[in-house]
KOLPAMI-681976 format. One record per residue: residue in three letters; x, y, z of N, C-alpha, C in turn. Coordinates in steps of 0.2 Angstrom, whole numbers. Each point is the difference from the previous one (the first is absolute). Layout:
REM residues N
  type   n.c1   n.c2   n.c3  ca.c1  ca.c2  ca.c3   c.c1   c.c2   c.c3
   Ala      X      Y      Z      X      Y      Z      X      Y      Z
...
REM end
This chain:
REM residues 99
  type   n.c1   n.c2   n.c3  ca.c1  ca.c2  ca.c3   c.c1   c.c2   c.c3
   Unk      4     -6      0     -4      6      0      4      6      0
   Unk     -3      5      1      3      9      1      6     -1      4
   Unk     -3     -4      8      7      2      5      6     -3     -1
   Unk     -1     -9     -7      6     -2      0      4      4     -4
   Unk     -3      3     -7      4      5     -5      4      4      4
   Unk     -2      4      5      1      5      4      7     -3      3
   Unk     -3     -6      4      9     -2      4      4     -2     -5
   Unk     -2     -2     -4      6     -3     -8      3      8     -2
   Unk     -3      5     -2      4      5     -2      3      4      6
   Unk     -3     -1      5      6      4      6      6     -8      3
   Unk      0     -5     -3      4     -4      2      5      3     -4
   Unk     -2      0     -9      4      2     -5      3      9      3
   Unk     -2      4      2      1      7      0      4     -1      6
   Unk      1     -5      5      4      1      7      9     -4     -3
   Unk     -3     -5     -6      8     -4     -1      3      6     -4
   Unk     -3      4     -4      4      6     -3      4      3      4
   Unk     -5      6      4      3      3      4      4     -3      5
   Unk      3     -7      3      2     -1      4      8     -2     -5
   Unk     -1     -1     -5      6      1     -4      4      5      0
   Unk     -4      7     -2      1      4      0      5      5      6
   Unk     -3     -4      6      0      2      7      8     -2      3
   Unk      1     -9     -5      9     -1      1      2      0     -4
   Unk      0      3     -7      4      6     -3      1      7      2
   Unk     -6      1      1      2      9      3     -3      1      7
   Unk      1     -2      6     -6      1      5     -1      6      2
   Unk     -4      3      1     -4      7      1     -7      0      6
   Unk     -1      2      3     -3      2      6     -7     -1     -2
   Unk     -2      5     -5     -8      1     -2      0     -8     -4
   Unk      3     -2     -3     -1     -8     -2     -3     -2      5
   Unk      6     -1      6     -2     -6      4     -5      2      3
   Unk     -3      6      2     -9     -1      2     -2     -1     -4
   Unk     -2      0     -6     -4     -1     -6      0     -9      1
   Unk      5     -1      0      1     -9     -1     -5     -2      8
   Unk      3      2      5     -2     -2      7     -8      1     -2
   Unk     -1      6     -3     -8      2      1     -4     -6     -5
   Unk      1     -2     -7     -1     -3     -6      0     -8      5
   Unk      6     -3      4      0     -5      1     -7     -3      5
   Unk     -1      7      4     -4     -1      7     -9     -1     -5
   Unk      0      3     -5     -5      1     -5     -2     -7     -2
   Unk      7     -4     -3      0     -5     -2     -2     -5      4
   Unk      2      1      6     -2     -6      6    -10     -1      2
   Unk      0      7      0     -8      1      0     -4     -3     -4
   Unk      1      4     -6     -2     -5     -5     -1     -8     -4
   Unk      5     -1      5      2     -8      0     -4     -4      5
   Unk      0      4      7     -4     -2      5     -9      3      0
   Unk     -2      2     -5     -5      4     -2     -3      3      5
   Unk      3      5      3     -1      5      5     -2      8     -3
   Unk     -7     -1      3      0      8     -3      5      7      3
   Unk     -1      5     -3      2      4      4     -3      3      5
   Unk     -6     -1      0     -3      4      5      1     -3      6
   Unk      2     -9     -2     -1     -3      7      7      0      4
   Unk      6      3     -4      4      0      2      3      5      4
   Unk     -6      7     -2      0      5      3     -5      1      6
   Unk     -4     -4      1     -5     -1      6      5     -4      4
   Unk      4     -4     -3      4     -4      7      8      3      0
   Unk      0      5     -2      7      3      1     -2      7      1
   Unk     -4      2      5     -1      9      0      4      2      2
   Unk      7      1      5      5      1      2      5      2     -5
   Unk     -1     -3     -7      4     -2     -3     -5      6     -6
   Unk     -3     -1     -2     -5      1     -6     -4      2      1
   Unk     -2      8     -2     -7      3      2     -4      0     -7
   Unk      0     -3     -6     -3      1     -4      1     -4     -7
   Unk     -4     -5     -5      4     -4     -4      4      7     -2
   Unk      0      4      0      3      4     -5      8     -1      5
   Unk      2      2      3      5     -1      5      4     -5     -2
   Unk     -5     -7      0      4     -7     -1      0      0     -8
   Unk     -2      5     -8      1     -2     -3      4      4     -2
   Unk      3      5      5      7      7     -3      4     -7      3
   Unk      1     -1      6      4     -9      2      1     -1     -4
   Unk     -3     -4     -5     -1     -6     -5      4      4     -8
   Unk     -1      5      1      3      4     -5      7      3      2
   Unk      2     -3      6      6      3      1      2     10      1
   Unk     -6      2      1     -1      6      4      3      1     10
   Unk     -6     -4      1      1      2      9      5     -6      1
   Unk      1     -4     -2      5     -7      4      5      3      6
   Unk      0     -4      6      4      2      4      0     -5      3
   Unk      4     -2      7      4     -5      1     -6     -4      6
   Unk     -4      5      4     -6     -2      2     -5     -3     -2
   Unk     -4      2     -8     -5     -3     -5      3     -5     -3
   Unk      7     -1     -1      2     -8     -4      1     -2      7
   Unk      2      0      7      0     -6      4     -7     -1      3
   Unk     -4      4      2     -8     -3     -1     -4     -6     -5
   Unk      2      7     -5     -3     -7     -6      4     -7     -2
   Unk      7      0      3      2     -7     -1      0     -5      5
   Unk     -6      2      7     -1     -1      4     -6     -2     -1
   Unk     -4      3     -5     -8     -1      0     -2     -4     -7
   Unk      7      0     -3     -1     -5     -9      3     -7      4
   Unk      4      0      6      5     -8      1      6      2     -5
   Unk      2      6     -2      7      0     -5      5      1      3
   Unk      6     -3     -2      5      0      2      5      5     -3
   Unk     -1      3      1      3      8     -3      8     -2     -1
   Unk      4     -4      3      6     -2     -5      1     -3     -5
   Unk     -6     -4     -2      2     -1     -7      0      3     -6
   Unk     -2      8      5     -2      4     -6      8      3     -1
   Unk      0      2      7      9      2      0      6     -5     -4
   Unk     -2     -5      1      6     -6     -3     -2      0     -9
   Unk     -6      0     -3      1      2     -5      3      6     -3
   Unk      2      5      5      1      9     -2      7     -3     -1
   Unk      5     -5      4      7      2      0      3     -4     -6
REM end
């Protein structure tokens, strides 16, 4: 359906950019990637946003908030270990593919 096209073209748009990211690493990438990737788990775990923002208010006052997130806008060290707390992700493997 919709959601799997969705995760296949951000599975494809996160192996780019993360090429990218160990050819040349740059800061505003690695949110973009961090945010893209959190997106990708969601959509894989078929989590809406809005449920995500109902159980992360501390975190997320609006889907808008959790989609600047997801778009690598607001990413900060607090909203990616929440959300890697609330997907079950192990946010190393995300580091271990960056190196």
């Amino acid at each position: 359906g919709k959601n799997m096209n969705k995760q296949l073209k951000t599975d494809y748009m996160l192996k780019g950019m993360i090429e990218d990211f160990k050819k040349k690493p740059n800061n505003k990438l690695l949110d973009q990637i961090i945010g893209l990737k959190f997106k990708h788990i969601r959509l894989k775990k078929d989590i809406t946003a809005e449920a995500v923002v109902v159980d992360n208010p501390l975190y997320f006052a609006s889907v808008f908030a959790l989609y600047k997130f997801e778009k690598g806008i607001l990413t900060s060290t607090a909203r990616t270990f929440a959300l890697s707390k609330y997907y079950g992700y192990d946010i190393t493997l995300l580091i271990e593919r960056l190196n």
